[in-house]
N, C-alpha and C positions, 0 to 999 in steps of 0.2 A: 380625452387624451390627445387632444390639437396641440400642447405645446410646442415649441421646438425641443430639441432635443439639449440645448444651452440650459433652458428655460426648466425642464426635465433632472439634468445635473443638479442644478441649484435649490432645486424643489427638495430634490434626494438628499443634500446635503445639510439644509436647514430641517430638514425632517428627522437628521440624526441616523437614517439610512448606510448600512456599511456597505462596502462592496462585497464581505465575505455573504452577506445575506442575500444580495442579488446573485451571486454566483450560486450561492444551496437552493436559489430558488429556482433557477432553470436546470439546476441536476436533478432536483426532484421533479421538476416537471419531463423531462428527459427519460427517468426511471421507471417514475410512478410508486416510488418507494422512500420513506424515509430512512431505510436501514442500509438500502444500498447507497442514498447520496450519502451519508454520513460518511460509510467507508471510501468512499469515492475523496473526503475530505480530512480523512484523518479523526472524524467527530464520532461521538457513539447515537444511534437510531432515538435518545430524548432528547439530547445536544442538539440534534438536525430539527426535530420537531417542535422546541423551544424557539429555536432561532427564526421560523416560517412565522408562528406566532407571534411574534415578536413585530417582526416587518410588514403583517396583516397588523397589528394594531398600531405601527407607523403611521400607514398608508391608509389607514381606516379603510381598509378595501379585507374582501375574504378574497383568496386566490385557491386555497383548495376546499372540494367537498372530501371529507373523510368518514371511512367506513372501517372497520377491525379487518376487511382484508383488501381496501382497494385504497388507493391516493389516486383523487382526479383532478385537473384543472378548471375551477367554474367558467363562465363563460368571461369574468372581467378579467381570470389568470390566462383565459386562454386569448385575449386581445393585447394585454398585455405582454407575453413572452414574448415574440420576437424584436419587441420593441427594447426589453430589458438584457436580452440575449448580444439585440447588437452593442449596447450601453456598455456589458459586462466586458465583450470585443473590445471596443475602445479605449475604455481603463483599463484592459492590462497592456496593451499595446504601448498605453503610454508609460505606464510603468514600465515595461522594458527596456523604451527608449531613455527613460529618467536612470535606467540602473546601467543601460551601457553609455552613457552620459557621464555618469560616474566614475564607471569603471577606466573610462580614457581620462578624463582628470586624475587621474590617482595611480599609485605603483612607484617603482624606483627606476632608477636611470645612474647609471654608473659612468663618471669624467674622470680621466686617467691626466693627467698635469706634471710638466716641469719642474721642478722642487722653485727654482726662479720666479715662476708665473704662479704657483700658489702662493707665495706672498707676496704678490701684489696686485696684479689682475685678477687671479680667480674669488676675492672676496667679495665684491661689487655686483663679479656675473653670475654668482651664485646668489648675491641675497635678491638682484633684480630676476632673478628663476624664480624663486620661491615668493615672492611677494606676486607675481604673476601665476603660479602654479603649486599653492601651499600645498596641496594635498599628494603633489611630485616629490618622494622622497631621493634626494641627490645624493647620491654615496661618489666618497672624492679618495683618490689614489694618486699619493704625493710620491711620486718614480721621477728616477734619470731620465731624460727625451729619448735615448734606445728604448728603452723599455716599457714607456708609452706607445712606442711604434709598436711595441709587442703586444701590449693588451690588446691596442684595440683590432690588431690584427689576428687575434685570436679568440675576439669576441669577449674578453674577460673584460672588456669597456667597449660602452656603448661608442661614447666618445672621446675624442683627447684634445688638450692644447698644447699650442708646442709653440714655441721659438725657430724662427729661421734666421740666415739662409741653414735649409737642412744640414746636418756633415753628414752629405752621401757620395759616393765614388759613381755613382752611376744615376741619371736622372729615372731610367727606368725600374731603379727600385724601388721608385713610390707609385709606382703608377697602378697598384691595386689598392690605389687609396682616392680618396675621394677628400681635396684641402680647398676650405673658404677661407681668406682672410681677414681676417678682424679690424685689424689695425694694425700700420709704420708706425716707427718712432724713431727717436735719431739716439745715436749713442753718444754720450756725454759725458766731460769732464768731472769728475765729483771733487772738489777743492774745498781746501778751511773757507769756513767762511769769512773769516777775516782777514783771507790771503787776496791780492793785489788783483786775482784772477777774476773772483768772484762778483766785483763787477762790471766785468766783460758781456757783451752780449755773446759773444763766441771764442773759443777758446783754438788759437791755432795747434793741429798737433805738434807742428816743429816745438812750439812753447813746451812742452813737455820733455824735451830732451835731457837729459843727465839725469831724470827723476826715477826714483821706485813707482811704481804703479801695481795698483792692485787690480786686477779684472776678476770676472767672477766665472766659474768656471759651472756653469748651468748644462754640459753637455748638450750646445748646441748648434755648434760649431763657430761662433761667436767668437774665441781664442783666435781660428785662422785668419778670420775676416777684420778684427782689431790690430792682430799683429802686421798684416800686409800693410794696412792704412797705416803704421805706424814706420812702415819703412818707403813705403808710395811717397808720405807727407814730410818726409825731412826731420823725423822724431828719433833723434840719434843718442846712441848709450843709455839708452833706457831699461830696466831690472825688471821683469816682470813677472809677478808673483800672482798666481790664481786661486783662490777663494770660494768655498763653496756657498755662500751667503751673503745680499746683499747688503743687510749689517754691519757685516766682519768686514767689508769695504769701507762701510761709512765708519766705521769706529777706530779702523787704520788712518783712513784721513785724517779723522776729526782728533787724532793723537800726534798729528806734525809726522807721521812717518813715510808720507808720500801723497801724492794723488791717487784716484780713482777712473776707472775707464766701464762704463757700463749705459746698458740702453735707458733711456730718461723716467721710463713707468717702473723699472726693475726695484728703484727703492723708494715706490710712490707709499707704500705703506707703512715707512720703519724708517721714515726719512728724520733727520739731524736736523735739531737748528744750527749744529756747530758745522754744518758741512753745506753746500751749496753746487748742485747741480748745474752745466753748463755745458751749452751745446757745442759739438766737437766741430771747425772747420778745417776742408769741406767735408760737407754732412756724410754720414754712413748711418747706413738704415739698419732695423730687422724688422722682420713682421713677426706676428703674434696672428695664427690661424687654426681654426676647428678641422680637424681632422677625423673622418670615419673610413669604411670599407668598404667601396664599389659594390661586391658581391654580394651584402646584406641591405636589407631592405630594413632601416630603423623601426624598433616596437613603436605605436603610437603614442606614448609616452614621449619615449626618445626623441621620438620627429619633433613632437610640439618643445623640446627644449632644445635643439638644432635649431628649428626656425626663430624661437626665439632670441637667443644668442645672435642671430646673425641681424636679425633685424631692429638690434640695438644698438646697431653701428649704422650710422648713415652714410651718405653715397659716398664720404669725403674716408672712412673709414675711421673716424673719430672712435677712442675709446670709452667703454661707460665711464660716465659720470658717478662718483660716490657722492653723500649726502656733503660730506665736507669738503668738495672740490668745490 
């Protein structure tokens, strides 16, 4: 018995040797009983006695002498235990690290989302979640950006995404929130694409003036911040109609009934050939950020798809990549 203990595993293993055998085997050495290790095991006292036997003709070793009222350890069982004792220690040990190993890979994680940013950023970050964390099941709750502030302020979401700048009256209403941001983008003209604009590298807003425009109305305060640039930039007797879908944008366009006003990833998913995308000069941003709650400390599940999320944005805040970009 000089092997190492490596050397020992492998022996065990190519011998066909179970763990549950090594385990009844230091119970009953423990006892001195096969009737009590059984029930010690959930086994009945021939189960227990079957299975020693069993592991003595593995091992081509005897480990007990038996008599009709005593179980003893011979002297190879009695050299043997605590060598098999510590063995038996160490596989489970690791078996419990392999099952709470597990148990962090796996569970659900609830993202509370902008009806705007579920069609079109959130398909990307969610399939690049789950191709990193298959066994993380993501439950998705498609809300108004109010009511994402609700979930996840009420713990009914892990996490949320949202669209800025916020529409808040006061900066200190978010401040028991805890906001990374993902990604800027610029907000953009959306024109026929066989209209005169379309290939402009940039679209001035004054050039918009006398027009219908459709903007999309994502509650997120995107309306206030669209309509100032439209009066800041010289964009004069313009009709503006808001829309809850970035679609019903693109499809108003793409019917000659107006232009479009909306951020450039808004209609990355349901984009138009007949419609063309164009950035607005000068530029006006929004961000696109993950949002949680200060006072909550993420389930470990949750953390590992926070970090991830964020850490698929690099320094420049670039957004994910889909297979078809």
């Amino acid at each position: 018995m000089n092997r190492s203990k490596t050397d020992a595993v492998q022996g065990l293993k190519t011998s066909g040797v179970s763990l549950q055998q090594l385990r009844l085997f230091v119970i009953v050495a423990q006892h001195r009983s096969f009737t009590q290790a059984g029930n010690a095991l959930g086994v009945t006292q021939s189960a227990a006695s079957r299975s020693i036997r069993e592991l003595e003709d593995l091992l081509e070793l005897r480990l007990f002498d038996r008599t009709t009222r005593q179980v003893a350890l011979t002297d190879t069982g009695r050299a043997l235990l605590p060598r098999i004792a510590l063995l038996v220690d160490e596989l489970e040990a690791a078996l419990r690290f392999g099952q709470q190993v597990s148990t962090v890979e796996s569970g659900m994680v609830s993202i509370a989302s902008s009806s705007s940013l579920v069609a079109s950023v959130l398909p990307a970050l969610l399939s690049s979640c789950r191709a990193s964390y298959p066994n993380i099941a993501l439950t998705l709750d498609d809300a108004p950006q109010g009511r994402v502030l609700e979930l996840v302020r009420a713990g009914d979401a892990d996490m949320g995404v949202l669209a800025g700048p916020l529409d808040v009256s006061d900066p200190d209403d978010l401040c028991d929130l805890s906001m990374k941001t993902l990604f800027s983008d610029h907000v953009c003209a959306i024109v026929p694409a066989r209209h005169a604009l379309a290939s402009h590298a940039t679209v001035r807003w004054r050039d918009l003036s006398g027009a219908n425009l459709f903007l999309l109305d994502d509650g997120a305060g995107s309306f206030d911040v669209i309509a100032r640039a439209l009066d800041e930039h010289g964009a004069s007797n313009v009709r503006l109609q808001l829309l809850t879908q970035a679609a019903s944008v693109e499809h108003m366009v793409a019917a000659g009934l107006g232009f479009g006003i909306q951020p450039m990833h808004a209609g990355a998913a349901s984009a138009q050939a007949l419609v063309q995308p164009v950035p607005l000069w000068p530029p006006v941003m929004r961000t696109v950020a993950l949002v949680k709650r200060k006072s909550r400390t993420l389930p470990v599940q949750a953390a590992r798809i926070w970090t991830h999320v964020i850490s698929s944005y690099d320094e420049e805040h670039k957004p994910l990549q889909t297979a078809d970009a």
